[in-house]
MDAnalysis code that builds the backbone (N, CA, C; Angstrom):
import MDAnalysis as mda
import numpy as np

u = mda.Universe.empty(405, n_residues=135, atom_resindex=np.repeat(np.arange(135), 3), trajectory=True)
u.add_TopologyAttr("name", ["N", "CA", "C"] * 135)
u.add_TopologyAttr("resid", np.arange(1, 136))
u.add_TopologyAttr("resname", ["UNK", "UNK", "UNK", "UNK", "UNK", "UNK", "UNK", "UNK", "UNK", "UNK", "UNK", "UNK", "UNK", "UNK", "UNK", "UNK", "UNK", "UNK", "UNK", "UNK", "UNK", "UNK", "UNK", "UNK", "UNK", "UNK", "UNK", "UNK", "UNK", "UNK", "UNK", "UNK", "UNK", "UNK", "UNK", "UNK", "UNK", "UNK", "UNK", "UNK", "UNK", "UNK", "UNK", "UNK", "UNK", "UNK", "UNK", "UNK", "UNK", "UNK", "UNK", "UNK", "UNK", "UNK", "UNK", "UNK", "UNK", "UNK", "UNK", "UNK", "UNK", "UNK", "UNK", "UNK", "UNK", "UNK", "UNK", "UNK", "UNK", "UNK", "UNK", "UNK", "UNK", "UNK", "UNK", "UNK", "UNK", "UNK", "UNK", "UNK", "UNK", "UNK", "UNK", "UNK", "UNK", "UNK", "UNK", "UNK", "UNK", "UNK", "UNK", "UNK", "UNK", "UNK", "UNK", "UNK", "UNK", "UNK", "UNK", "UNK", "UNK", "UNK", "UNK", "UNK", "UNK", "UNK", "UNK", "UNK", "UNK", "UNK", "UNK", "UNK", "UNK", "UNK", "UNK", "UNK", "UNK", "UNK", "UNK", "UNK", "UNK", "UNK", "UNK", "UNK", "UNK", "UNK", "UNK", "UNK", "UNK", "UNK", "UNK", "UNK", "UNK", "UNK", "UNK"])
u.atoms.positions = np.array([
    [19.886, -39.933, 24.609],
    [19.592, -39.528, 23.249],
    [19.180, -38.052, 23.254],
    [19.632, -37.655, 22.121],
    [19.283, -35.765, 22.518],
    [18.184, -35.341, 20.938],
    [17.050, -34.247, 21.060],
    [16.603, -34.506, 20.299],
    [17.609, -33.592, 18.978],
    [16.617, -32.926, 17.727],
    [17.412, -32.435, 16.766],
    [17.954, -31.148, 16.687],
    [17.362, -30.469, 18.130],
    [17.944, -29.110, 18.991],
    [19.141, -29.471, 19.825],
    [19.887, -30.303, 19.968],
    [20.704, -30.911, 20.925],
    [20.125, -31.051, 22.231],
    [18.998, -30.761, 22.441],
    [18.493, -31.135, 23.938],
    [18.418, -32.170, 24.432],
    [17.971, -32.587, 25.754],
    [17.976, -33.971, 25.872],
    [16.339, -34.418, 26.154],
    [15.800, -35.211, 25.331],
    [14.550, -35.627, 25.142],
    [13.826, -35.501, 26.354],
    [14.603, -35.955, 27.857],
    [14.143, -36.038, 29.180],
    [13.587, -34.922, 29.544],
    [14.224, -33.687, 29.096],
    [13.641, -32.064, 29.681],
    [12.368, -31.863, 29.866],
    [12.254, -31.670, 30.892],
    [11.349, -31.587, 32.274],
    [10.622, -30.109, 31.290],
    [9.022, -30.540, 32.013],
    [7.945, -29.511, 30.745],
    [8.408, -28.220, 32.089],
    [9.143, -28.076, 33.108],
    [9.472, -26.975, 33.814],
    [10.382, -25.763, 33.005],
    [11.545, -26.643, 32.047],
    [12.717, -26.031, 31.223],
    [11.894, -25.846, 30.289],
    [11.492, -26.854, 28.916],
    [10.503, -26.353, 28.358],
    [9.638, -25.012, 28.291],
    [8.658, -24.712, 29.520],
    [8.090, -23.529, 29.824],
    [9.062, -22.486, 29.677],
    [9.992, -22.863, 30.198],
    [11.427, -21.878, 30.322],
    [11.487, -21.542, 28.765],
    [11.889, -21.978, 28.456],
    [12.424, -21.498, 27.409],
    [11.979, -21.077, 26.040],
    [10.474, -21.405, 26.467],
    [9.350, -21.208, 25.385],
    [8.972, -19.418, 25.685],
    [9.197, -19.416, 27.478],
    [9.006, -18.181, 27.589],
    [9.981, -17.020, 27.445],
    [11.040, -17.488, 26.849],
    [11.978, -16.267, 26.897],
    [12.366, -16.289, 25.240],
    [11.650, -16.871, 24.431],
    [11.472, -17.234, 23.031],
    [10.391, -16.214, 22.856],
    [9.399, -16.289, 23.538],
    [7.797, -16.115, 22.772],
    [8.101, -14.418, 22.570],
    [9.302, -13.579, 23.188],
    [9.260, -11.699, 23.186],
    [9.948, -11.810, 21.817],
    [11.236, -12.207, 21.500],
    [11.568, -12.623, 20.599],
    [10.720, -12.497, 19.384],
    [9.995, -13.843, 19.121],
    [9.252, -14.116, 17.967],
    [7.973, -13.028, 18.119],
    [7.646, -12.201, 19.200],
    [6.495, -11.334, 18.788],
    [7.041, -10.214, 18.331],
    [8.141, -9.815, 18.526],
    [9.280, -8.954, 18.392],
    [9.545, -8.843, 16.468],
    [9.745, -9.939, 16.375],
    [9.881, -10.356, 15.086],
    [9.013, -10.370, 13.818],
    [7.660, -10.617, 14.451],
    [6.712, -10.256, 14.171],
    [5.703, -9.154, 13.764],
    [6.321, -8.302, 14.565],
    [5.853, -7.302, 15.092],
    [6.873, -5.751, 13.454],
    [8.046, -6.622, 13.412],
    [8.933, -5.274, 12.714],
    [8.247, -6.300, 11.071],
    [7.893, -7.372, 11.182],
    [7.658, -7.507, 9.610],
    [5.912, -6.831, 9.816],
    [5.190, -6.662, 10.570],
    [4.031, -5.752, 10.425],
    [4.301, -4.429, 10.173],
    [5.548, -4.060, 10.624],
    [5.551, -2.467, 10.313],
    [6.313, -2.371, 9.343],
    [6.795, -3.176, 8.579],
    [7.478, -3.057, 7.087],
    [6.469, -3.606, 5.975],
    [5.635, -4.267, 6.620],
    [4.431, -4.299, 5.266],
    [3.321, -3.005, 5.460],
    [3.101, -2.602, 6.625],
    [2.979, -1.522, 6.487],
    [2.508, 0.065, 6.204],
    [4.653, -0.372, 6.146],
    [5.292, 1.168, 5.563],
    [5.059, 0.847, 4.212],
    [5.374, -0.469, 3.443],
    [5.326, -0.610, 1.854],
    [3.975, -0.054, 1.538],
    [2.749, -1.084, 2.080],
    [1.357, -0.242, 1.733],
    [1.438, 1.137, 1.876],
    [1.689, 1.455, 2.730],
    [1.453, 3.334, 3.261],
    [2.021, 4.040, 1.615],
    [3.288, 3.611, 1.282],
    [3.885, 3.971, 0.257],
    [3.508, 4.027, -1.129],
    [2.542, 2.893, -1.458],
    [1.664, 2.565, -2.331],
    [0.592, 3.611, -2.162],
    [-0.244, 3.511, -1.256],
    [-0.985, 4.696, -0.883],
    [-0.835, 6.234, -1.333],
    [0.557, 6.474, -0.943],
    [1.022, 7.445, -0.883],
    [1.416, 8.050, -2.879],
    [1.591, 7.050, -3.340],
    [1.862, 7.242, -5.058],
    [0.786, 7.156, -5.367],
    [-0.592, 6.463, -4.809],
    [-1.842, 6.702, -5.808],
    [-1.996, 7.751, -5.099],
    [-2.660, 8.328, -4.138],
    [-3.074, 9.888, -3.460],
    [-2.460, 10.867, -4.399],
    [-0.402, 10.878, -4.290],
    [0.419, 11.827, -5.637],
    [-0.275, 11.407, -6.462],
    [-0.955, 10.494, -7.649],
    [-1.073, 11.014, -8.684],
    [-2.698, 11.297, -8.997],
    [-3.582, 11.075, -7.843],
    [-4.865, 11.859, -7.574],
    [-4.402, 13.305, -8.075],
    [-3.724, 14.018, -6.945],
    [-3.073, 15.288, -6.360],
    [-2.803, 15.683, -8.432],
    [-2.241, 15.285, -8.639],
    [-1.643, 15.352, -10.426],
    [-2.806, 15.638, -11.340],
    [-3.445, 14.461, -10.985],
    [-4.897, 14.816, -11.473],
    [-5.769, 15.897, -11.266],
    [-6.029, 16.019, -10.314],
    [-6.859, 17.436, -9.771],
    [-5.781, 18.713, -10.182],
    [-4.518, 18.531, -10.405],
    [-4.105, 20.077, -10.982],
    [-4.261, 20.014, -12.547],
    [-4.102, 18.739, -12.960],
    [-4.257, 18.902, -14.288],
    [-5.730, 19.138, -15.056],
    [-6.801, 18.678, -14.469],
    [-8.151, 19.143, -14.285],
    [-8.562, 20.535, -14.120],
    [-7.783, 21.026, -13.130],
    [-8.032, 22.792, -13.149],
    [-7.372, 23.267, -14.422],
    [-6.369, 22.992, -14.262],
    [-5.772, 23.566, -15.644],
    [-6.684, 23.127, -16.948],
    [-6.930, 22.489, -17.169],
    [-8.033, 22.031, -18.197],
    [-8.815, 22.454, -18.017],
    [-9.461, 23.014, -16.924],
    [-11.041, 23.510, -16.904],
    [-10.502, 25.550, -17.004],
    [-9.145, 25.442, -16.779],
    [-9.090, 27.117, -17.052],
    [-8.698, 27.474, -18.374],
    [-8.237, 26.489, -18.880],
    [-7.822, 26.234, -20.514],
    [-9.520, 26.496, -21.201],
    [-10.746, 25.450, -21.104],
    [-11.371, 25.539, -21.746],
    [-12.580, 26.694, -21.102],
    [-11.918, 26.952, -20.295],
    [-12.943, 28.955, -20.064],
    [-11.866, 29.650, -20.829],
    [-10.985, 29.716, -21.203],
    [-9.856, 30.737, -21.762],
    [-10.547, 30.716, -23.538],
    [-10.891, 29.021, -23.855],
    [-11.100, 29.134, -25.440],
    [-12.398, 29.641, -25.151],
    [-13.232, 29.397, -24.546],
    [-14.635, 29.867, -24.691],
    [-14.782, 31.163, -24.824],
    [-13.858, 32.089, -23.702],
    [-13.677, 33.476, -24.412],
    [-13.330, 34.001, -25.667],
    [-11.978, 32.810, -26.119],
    [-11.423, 33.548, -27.313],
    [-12.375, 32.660, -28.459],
    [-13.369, 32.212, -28.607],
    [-13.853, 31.629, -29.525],
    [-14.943, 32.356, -29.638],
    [-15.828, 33.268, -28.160],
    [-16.459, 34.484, -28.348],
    [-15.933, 35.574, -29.088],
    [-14.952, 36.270, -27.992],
    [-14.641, 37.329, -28.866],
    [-13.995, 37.467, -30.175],
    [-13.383, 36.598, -30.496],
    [-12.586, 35.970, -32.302],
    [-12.980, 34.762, -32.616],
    [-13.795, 34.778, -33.716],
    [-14.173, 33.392, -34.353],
    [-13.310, 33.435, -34.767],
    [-12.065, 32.612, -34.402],
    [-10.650, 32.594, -35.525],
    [-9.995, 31.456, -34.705],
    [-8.664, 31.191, -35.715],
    [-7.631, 30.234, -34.934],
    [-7.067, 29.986, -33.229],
    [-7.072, 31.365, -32.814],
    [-6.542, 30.750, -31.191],
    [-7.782, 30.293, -30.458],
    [-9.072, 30.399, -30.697],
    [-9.851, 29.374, -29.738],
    [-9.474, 27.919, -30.121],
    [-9.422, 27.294, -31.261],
    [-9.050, 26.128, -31.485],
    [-7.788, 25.794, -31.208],
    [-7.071, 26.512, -30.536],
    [-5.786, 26.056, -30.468],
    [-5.744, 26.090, -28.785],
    [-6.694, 26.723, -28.018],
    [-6.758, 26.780, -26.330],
    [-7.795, 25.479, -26.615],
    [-8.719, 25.015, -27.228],
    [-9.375, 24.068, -27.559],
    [-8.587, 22.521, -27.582],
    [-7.612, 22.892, -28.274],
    [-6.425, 21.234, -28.495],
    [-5.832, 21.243, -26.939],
    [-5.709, 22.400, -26.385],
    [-4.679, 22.204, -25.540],
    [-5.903, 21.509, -24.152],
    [-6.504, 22.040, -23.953],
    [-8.053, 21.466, -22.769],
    [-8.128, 20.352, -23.076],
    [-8.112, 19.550, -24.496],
    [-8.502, 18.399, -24.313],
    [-7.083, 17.185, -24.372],
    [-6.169, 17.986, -24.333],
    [-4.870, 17.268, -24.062],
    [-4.744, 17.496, -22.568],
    [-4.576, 18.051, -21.714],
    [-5.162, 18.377, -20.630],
    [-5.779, 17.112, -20.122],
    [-7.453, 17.624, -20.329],
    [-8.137, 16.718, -20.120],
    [-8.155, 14.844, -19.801],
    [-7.124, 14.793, -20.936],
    [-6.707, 13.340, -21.203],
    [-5.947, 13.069, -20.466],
    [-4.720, 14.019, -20.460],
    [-3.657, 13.750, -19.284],
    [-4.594, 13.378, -17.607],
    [-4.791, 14.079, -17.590],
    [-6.071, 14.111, -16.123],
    [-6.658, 12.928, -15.997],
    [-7.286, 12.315, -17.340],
    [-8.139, 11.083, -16.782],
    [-6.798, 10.051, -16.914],
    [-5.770, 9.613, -17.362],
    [-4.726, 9.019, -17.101],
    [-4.285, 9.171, -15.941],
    [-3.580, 9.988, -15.392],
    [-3.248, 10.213, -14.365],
    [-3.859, 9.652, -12.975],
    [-5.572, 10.076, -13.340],
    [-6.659, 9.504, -12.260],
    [-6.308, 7.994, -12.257],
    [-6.652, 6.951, -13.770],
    [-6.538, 5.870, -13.588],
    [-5.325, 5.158, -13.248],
    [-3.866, 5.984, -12.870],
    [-2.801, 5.409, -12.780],
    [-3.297, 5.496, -10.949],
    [-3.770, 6.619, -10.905],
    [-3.888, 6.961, -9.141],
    [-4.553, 5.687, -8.448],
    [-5.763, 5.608, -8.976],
    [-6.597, 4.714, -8.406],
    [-6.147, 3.009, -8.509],
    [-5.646, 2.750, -9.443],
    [-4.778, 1.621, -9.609],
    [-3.652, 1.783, -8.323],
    [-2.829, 2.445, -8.213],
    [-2.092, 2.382, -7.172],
    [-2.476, 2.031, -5.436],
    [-3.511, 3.125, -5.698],
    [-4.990, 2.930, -4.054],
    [-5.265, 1.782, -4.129],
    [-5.652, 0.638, -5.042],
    [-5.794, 0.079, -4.913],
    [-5.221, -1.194, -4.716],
    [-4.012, -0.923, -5.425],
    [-2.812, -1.834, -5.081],
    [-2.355, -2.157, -3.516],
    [-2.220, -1.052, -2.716],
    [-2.170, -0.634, -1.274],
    [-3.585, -1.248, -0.709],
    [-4.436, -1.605, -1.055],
    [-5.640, -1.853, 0.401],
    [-5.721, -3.331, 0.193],
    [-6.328, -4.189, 1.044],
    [-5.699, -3.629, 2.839],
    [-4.802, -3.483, 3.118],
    [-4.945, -2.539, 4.398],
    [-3.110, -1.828, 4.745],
    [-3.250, -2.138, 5.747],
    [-4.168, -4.221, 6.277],
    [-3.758, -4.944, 6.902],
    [-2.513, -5.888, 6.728],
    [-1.324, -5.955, 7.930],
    [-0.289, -6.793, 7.568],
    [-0.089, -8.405, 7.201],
    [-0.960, -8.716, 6.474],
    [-0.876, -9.997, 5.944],
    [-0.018, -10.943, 6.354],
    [0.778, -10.714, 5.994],
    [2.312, -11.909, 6.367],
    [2.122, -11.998, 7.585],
    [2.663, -11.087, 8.331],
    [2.133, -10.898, 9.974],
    [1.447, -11.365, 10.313],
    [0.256, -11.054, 9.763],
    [-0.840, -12.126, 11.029],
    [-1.068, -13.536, 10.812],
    [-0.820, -13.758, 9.670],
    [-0.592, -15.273, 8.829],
    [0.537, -15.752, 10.101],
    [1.759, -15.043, 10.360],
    [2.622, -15.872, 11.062],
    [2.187, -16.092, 12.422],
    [1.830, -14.902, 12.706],
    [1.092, -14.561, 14.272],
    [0.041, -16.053, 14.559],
    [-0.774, -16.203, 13.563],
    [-1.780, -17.012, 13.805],
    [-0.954, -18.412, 13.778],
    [0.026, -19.116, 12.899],
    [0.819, -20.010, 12.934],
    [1.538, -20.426, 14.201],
    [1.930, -19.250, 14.685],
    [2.692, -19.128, 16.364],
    [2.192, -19.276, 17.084],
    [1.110, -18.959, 17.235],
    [-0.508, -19.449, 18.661],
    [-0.742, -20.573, 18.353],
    [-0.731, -21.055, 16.706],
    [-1.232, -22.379, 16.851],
    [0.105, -23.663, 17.386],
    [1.105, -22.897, 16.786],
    [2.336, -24.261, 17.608],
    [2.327, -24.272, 19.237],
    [2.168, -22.929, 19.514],
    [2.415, -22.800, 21.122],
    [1.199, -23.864, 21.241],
    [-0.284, -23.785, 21.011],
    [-1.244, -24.305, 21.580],
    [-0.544, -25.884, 20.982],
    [0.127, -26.397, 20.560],
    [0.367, -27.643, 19.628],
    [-0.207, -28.044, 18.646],
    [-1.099, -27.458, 18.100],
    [-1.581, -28.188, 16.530],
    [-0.420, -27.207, 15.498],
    [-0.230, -28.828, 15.238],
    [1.041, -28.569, 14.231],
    [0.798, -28.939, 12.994],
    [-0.601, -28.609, 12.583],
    [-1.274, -28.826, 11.194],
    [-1.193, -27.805, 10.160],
    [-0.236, -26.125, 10.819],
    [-0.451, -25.126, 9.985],
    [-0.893, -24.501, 9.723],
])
């Protein structure tokens, strides 16, 4: 009788060992490229909240040189162009805190930029090798 691998049920725990050991590079192998593709995805996530930090902090300077620009012209001319370097700082401004909360949403999307799946399987694979086949 052979089991549902075509083997034959009789195989000696010598073949067994065998063949568990030329399996086990394999499956760490395997293991090993879905850890570095979850990752690269986190890293990437990472990498779009940090860009739109980076977005933020220029749009912040610019807003903070916008509203030293009206503060001058609202000194030296009480008139229309301070209020109009005035609209533009706090459009600015807004853009900036958007930007921040798209950033930090993203950072946070990315952590942990431990490989989950991976070690979930990793830990599944030690436990069949050891034989508890409970999962």
């Amino acid at each position: 009788m052979t089991s549902q691998h075509g083997a034959p049920e009789s195989q000696t725990l010598g073949a067994l060992i065998h063949q568990l050991s030329q399996q086990i590079p394999e499956l760490i192998r395997s293991e090993m490229r879905l850890a570095q593709a979850e990752v690269a995805q986190k890293g990437k996530r990472a990498g779009v909240g940090l860009g739109m930090f980076s977005v933020a902090g220029l749009l912040a300077f610019f807003a903070l040189a916008a509203l030293v620009t009206t503060a001058i012209l609202g000194l030296a001319n009480v008139v229309d162009a301070w209020l109009a370097a005035l609209i533009v700082a706090i459009v600015l401004l807004a853009a900036a805190a958007v930007a921040g909360l798209v950033g930090k949403n993203k950072v946070a999307e990315a952590a942990p930029a431990a490989p989950d799946r991976a070690i979930q399987g990793l830990k599944e694979d030690i436990a069949t090798v050891k034989g508890d086949h409970h999962g």
